[in-house]
C-alpha positions as CSV (number, residue, x, y, z in Angstrom):
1,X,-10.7,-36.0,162.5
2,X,-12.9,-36.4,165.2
3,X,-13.2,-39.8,165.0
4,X,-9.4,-40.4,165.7
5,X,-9.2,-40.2,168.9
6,X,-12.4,-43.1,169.5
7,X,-10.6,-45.4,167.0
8,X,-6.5,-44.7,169.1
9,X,-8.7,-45.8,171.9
10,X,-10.4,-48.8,170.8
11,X,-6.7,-49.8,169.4
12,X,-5.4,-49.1,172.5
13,X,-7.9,-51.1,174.5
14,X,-7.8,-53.7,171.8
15,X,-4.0,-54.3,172.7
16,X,-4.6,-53.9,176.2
17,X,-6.1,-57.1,176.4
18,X,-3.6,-58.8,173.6
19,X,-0.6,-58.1,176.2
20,X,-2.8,-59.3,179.4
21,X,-3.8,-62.8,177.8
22,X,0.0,-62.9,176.6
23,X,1.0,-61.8,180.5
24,X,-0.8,-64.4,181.7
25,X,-0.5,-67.2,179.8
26,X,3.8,-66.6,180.4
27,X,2.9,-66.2,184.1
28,X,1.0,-69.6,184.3
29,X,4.1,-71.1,182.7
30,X,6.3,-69.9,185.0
31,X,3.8,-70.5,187.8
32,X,4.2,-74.1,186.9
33,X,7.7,-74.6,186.2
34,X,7.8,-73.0,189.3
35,X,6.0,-75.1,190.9
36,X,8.3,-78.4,189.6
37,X,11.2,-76.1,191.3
38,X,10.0,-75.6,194.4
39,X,9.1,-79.4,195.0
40,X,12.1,-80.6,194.3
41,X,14.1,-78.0,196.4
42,X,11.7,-78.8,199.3
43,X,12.2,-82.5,198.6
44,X,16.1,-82.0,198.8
45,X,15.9,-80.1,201.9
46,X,13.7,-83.4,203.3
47,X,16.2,-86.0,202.3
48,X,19.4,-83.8,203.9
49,X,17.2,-83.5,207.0
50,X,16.6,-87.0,207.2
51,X,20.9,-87.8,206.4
52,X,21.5,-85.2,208.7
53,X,19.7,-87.4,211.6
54,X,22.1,-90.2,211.3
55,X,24.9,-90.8,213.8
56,X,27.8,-90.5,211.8
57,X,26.4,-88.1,209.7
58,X,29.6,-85.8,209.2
59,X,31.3,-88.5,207.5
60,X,30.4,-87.6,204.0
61,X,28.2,-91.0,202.7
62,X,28.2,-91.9,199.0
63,X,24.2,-91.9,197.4
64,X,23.3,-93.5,194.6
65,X,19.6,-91.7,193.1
66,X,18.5,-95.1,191.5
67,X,15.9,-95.4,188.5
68,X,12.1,-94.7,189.8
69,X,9.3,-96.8,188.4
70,X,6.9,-96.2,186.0
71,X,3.3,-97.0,187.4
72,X,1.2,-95.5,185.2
73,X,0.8,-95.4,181.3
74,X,1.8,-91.6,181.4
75,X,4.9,-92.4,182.8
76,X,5.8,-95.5,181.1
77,X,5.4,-93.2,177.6
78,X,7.3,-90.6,178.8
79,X,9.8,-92.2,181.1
80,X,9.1,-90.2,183.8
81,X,10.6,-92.1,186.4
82,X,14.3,-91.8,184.5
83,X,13.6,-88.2,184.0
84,X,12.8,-87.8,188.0
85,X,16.4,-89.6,188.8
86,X,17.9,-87.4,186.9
87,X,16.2,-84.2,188.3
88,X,16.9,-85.3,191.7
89,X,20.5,-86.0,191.2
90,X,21.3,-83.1,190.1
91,X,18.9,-80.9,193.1
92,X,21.5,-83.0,195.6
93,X,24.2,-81.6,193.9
94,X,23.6,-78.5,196.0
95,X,24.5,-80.6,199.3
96,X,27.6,-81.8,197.9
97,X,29.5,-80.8,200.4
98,X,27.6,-83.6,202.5
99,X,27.0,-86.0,200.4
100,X,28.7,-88.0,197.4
101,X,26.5,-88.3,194.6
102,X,27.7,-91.4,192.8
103,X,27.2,-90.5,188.7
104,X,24.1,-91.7,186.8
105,X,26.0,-93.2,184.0
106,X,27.9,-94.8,186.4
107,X,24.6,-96.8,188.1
108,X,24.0,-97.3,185.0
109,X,27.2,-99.0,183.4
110,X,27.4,-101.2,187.0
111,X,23.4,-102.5,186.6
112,X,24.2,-103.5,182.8
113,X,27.7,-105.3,183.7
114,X,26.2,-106.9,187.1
115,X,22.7,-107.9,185.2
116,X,20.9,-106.5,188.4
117,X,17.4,-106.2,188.5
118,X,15.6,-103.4,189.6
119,X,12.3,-104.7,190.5
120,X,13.5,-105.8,193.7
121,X,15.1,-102.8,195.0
122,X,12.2,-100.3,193.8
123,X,10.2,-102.1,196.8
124,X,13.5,-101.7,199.0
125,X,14.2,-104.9,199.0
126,X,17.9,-106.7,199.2
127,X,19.2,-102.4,199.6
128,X,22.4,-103.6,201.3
129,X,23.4,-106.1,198.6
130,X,23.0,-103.0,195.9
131,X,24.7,-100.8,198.2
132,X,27.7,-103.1,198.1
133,X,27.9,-103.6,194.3
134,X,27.7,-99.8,193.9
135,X,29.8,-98.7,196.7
136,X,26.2,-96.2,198.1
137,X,25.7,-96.0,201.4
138,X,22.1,-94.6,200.7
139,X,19.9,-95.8,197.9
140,X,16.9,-92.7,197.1
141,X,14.2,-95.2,195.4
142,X,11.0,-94.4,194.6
143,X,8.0,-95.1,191.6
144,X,6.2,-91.9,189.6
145,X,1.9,-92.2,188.3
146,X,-0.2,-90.1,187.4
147,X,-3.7,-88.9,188.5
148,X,-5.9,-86.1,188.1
149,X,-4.0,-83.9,186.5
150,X,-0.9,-84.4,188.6
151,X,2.3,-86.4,188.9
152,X,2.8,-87.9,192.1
153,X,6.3,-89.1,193.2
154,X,6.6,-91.6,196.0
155,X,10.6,-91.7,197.3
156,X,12.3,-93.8,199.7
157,X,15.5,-92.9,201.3
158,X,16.9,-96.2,202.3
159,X,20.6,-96.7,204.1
160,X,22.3,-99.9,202.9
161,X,23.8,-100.8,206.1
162,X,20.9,-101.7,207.6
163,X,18.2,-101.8,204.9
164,X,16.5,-99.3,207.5
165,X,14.1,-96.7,205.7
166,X,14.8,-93.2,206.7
167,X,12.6,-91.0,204.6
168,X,9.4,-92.4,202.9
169,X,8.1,-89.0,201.8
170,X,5.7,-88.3,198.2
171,X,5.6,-85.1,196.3
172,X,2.9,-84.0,193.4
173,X,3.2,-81.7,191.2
174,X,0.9,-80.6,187.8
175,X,1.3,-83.0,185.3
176,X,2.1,-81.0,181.7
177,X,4.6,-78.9,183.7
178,X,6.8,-82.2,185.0
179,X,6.5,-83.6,181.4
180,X,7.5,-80.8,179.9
181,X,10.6,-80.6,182.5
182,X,11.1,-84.5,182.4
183,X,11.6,-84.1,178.2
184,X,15.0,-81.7,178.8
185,X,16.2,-84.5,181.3
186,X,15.3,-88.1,178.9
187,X,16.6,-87.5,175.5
188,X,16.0,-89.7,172.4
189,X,18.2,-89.2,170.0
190,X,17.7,-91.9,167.4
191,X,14.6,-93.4,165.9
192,X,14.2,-96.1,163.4
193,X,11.2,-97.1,162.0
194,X,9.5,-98.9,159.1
195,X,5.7,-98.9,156.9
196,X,3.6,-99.2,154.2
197,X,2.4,-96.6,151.8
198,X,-0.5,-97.0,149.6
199,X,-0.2,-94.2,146.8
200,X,-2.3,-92.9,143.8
201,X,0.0,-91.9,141.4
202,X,-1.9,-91.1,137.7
203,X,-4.0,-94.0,136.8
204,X,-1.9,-96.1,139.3
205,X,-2.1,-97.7,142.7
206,X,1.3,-98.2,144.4
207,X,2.3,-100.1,147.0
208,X,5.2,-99.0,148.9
209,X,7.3,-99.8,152.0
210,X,9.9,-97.9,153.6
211,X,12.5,-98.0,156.2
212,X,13.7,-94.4,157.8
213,X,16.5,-93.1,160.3
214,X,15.6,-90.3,162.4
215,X,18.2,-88.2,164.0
216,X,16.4,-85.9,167.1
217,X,17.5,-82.4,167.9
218,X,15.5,-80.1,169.9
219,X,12.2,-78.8,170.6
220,X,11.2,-81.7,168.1
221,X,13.0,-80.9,165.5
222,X,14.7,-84.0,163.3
223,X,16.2,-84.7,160.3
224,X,15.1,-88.3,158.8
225,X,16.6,-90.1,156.5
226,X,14.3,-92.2,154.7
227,X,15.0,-95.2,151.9
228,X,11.8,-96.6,150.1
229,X,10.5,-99.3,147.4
230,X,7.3,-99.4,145.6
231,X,5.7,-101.5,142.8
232,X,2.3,-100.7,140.8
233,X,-0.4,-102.5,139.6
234,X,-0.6,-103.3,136.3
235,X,-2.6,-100.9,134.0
236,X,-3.9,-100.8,130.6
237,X,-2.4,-97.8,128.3
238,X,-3.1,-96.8,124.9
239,X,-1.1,-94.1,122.5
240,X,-1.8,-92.7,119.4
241,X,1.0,-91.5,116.5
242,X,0.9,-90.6,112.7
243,X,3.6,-90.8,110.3
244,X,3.8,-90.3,106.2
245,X,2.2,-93.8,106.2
246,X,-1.3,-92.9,108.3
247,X,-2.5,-93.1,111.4
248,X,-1.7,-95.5,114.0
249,X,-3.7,-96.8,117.8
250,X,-1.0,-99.1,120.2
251,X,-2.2,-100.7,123.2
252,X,0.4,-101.5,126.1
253,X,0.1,-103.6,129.1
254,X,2.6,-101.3,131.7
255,X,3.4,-101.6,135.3
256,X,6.2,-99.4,137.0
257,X,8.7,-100.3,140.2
258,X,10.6,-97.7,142.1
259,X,13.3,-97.4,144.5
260,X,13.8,-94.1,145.8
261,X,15.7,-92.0,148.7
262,X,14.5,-89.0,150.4
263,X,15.7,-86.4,153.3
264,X,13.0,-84.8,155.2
265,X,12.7,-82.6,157.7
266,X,10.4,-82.7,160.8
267,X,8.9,-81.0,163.6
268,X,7.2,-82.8,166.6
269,X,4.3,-81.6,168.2
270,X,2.6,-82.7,171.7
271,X,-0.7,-83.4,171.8
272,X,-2.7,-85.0,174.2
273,X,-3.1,-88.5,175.9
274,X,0.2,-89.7,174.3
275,X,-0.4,-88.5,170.9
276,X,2.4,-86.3,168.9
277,X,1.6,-84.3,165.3
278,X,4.3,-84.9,163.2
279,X,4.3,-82.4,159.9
280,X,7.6,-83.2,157.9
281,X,9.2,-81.8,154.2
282,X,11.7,-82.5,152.0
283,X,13.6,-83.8,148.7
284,X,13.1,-86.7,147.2
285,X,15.2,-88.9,144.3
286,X,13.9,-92.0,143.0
287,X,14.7,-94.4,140.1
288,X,11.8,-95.3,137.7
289,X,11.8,-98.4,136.4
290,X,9.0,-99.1,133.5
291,X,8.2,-102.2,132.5
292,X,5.9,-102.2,129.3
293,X,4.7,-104.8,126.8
294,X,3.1,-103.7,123.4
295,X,-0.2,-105.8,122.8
296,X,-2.2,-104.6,119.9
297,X,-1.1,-102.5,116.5
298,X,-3.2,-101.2,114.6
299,X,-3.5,-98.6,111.5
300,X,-6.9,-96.6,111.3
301,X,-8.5,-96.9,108.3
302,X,-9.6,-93.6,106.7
303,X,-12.5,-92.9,104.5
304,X,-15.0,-96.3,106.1
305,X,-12.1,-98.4,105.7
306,X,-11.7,-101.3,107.9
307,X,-8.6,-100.9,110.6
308,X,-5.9,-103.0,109.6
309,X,-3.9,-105.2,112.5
310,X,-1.1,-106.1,112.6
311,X,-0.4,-110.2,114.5
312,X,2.4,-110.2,116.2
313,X,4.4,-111.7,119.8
314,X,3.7,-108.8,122.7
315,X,6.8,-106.9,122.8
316,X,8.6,-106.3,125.9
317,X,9.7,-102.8,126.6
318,X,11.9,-101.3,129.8
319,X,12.9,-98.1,130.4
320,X,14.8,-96.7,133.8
321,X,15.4,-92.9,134.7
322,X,16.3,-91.0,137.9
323,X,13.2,-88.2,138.8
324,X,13.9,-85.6,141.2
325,X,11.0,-84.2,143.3
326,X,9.6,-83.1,146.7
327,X,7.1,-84.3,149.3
328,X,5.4,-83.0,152.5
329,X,3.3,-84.6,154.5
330,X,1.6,-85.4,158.1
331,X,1.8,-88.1,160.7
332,X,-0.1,-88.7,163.9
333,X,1.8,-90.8,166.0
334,X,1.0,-92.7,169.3
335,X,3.8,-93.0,171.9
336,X,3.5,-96.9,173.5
337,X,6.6,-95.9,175.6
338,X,9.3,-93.7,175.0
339,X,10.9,-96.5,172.8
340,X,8.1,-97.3,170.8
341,X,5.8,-95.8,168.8
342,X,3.1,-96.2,166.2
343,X,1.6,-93.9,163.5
344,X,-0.8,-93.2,160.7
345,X,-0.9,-90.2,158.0
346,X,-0.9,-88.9,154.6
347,X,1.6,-87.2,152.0
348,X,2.0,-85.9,149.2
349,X,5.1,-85.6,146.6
350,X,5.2,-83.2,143.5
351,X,6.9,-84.1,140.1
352,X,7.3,-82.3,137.0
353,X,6.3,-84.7,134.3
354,X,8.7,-86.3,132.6
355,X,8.9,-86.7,128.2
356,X,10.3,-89.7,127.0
357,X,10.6,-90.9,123.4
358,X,10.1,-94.9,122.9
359,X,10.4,-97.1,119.8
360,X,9.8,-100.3,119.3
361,X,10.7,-103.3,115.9
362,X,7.6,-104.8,115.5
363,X,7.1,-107.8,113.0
364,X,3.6,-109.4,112.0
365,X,3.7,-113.1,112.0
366,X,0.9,-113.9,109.3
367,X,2.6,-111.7,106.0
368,X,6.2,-110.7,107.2
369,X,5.0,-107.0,107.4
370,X,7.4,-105.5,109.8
371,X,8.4,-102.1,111.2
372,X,9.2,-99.2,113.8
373,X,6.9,-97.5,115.8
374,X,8.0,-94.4,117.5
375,X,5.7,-92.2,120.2
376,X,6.2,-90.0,123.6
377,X,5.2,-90.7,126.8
378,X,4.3,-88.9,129.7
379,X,5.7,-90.0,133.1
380,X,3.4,-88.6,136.0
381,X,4.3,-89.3,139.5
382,X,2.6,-86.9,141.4
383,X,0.3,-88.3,143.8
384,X,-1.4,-89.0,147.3
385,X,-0.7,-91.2,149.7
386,X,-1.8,-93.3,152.8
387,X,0.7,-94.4,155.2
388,X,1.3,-96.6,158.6
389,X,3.8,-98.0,160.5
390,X,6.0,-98.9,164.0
391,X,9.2,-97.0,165.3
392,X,11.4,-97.9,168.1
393,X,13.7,-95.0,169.9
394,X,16.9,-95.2,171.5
């Protein structure tokens, strides 16, 4: 009983220190997103302050936040400089009451029917032509990189009138905390993709290539929809079956193809440097298509007796059934840009083996002997795998 109260406080202090690493790790979170907040507001405040300084300021203006440039690999992957539009646009939205925000979509939908190019006016060139087209008295341009760490923002607040620059301010903030902003803001929703899968399955090697749909969700969460064909290499089998008549040793020549369907579900995970962990699960159906041919027949002799064979044409054999099963693996993917992708990994799918009775008319060639041969085989399809392959995102 004595020894209680030491072990309540040991507990005690033992949680203590649970609850402060969980405290601060949720403080430095906020402290970041914080941190993303407050820049922006303070950015706001400097482009109404620099509007505000124009002579006919009280006339309410139209602004158009155009699409910043990507100028670094970070930003290119992650489309950062969308994602920072898109922040900005809506941080104006406070001021609306001075200014006109013309809609994103909109910019968007005029830039695609016009075929303008932005390469010009991210420099600030040709502002007043863009203004016209889009109806903005102020263009907000700009270009996002990374360094150190940090995401740094250079914006330009340029009035189309007279292509004169009114703000030409930059703002930096820590990088993983504007990524992990940026990600709410650019959304992909759809990914298609296609590979290559080399499998063991039993004593085979498989080649297999796929083509899958991914629908995105949330937090990294998808549902993919994946359609697959795979042929083996040829393999060597032999069986072994006794009747009222003896004992009897077949030798088959078999080789299987298979077209199959699955539904897994995914959960995406960020790494570092543009790297993503991808573990996924799921169902799979696929149609087994054997192709055998019966090569050599033979009855054991008993007793010393020499085998007897039997000369005969190889016999062609195919059989087809639908297999249910599951499969799980792991992918580790590296994100070119936000629209394309590539990755590696590995799986593994689970089936319960699969009896099947086979016959087959044989007839020897040399004395007219002739016959039916009946055994059970064992279909095994579980197995490893090696995959890799390219995905594009829209």
């Amino acid at each position: 009983m004595r020894c209680m109260p030491f072990q309540n406080n040991k507990r005690g202090a033992l949680m203590k220190k649970t609850l402060s690493v969980i405290f601060l790790f949720a403080f430095a979170v906020a402290a970041h997103a914080g941190e993303v907040d407050n820049a922006m507001k303070e950015l706001s405040a400097k482009i109404i302050a620099s509007y505000r300084k124009l002579p006919d300021a009280k006339r309410q203006k139209f602004v158009a936040v155009m699409d910043f440039q990507n100028r670094s690999m970070l930003a290119v992957r992650n489309n950062l400089g969308v994602a920072f539009s898109e922040i900005l646009a809506q941080y104006l939205l406070r001021y609306r009451g001075e200014l006109r925000i013309i809609e994103r979509k909109q910019i968007e939908s005029i830039i695609r029917e016009k075929e303008l190019k932005m390469t010009g006016i991210a420099e600030g060139g040709d502002a007043s032509s863009y203004g016209e087209v889009l109806g903005a008295d102020l263009l907000l341009i700009g270009s996002v990189f990374d360094a150190a760490g940090e995401v740094r923002v250079n914006v330009r607040v340029v009035e189309t009138g007279k292509s004169e620059v009114l703000l030409n301010e930059s703002v930096t903030v820590d990088r993983r905390a504007f990524v992990k902003t940026a990600k709410r803001y650019v959304k992909v929703t759809h990914t298609v993709s296609a590979g290559y899968m080399y499998q063991t399955i039993d004593d085979y090697l498989v080649n297999t290539f796929y083509a899958m749909y991914t629908y995105n969700f949330f937090y990294g969460l998808a549902l993919n929809f994946q359609v697959f064909y795979g042929y083996s290499d040829d393999q060597t089998m032999q069986f072994t079956y006794k009747d009222d008549m003896g004992t009897y040793k077949m030798a088959f020549d078999k080789k299987f193809e298979q077209i199959g369907f699955s539904i897994l579900f995914s959960k995406s995970l960020d790494l570092i440097w543009g790297f993503n962990l991808t573990p996924y699960a799921g169902p799979l159906l696929i149609n087994y298509m054997e192709k055998s041919k019966l090569m050599d027949l033979r009855k054991l002799g008993s007793a010393g007796a020499p085998d007897t064979v039997y000369n005969f044409e190889p016999i062609s054999i195919f059989s087809s059934y639908s297999i249910f099963g599951i499969k799980a693996g792991i992918i580790l993917e590296y994100r070119i840009s936000l629209a394309y992708k590539l990755f590696v990994g590995t799986e593994y799918q689970y089936f319960p083996e699969y009896k099947i009775d086979n016959s087959a008319y044989w007839r020897d060639v040399a004395d007219a002997k002739q016959g039916t041969i009946s055994w059970r085989d064992t279909i095994k399809l579980t197995g490893y795998s090696i995959t890799a392959g390219a995905a594009y995102s829209f």
